[in-house]
N, C-alpha and C positions, 0 to 999 in steps of 0.2 A: 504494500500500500504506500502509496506516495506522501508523504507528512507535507510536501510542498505547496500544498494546494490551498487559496483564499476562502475560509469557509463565507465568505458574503457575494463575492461573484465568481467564484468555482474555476479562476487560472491559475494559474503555476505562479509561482513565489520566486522571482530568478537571484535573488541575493540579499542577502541580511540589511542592505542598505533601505530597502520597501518592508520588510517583515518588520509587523507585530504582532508580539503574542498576547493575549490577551484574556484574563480568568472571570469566570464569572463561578462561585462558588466551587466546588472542587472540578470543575472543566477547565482545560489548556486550551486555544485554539488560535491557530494562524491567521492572521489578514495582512493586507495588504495598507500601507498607510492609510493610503487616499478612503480605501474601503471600511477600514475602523474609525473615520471621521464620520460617514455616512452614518456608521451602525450607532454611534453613541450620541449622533441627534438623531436618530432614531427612538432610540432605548427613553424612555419618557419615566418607568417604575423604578424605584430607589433601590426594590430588590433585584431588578433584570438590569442592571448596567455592567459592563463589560471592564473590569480595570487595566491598564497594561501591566505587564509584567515584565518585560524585557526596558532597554531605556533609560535613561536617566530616572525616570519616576520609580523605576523598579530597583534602580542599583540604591537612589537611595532608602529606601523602602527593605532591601536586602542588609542593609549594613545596621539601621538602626534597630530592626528587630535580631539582628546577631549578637549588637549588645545587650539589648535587652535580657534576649534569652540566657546569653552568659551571664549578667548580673541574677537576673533569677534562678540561674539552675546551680551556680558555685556560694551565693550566699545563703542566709538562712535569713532574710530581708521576707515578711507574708509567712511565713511558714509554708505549709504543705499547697498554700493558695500562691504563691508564690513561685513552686515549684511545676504548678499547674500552668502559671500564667508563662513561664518561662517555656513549655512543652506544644503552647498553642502560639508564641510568639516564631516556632519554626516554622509554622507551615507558610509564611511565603518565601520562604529560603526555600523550601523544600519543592515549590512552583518555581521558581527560579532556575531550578537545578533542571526539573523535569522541561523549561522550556529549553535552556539552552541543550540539554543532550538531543532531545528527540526533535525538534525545530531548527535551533539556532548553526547546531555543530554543524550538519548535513548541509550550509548554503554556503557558499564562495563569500569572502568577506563587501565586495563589491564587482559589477562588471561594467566596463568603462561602455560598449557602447549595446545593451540590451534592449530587445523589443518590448513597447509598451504595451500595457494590457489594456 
């Protein structure tokens, strides 16, 4: 199965330069820039909007909950609430990780002269 493909107008993804990934509760999925701008003026319900995950939004997004999680999972800061809040602070690391293996790895860092879609 091909992971390259825009799930909002169904082309090929030709380089990490147009890919975003994009989670909306425990789903990962591909777009196309231009096509995740259409989709989140789309998305109108506070539960159905789309976040990116790849990006600057994501890398910071990645890093402040890696401290977090480290300050809650190696202190005794909350107690056992603490150790909790530290184990659900992973999971957008753990989206992170799954976009860039199965998305991000698999696309050419950029391609100088590529067909638009």
């Amino acid at each position: 199965m091909n992971t390259n493909i825009c799930r909002y107008c169904y082309k090929e993804i030709q380089d990490r330069d147009e890919l975003v990934t994009a989670s909306n509760w425990f789903r990962v999925r591909p777009y196309h820039y231009r096509c995740f701008e259409k989709l989140s003026q789309e998305t109108e319900t506070v539960g159905g909007n789309w976040t990116p995950v790849n990006g600057m939004t994501g890398l910071v997004t990645v890093i402040l909950m890696l401290i977090l999680a480290a300050v809650m999972l190696t202190t005794n800061i909350l107690g056992m609430i603490g150790d909790l809040l530290g184990v659900l602070a992973l999971y957008p690391i753990f989206l992170r990780m799954i976009s860039y293996f199965v998305f991000e790895m698999r696309l050419p860092k950029y391609i100088e002269n590529k067909r638009r879609h």
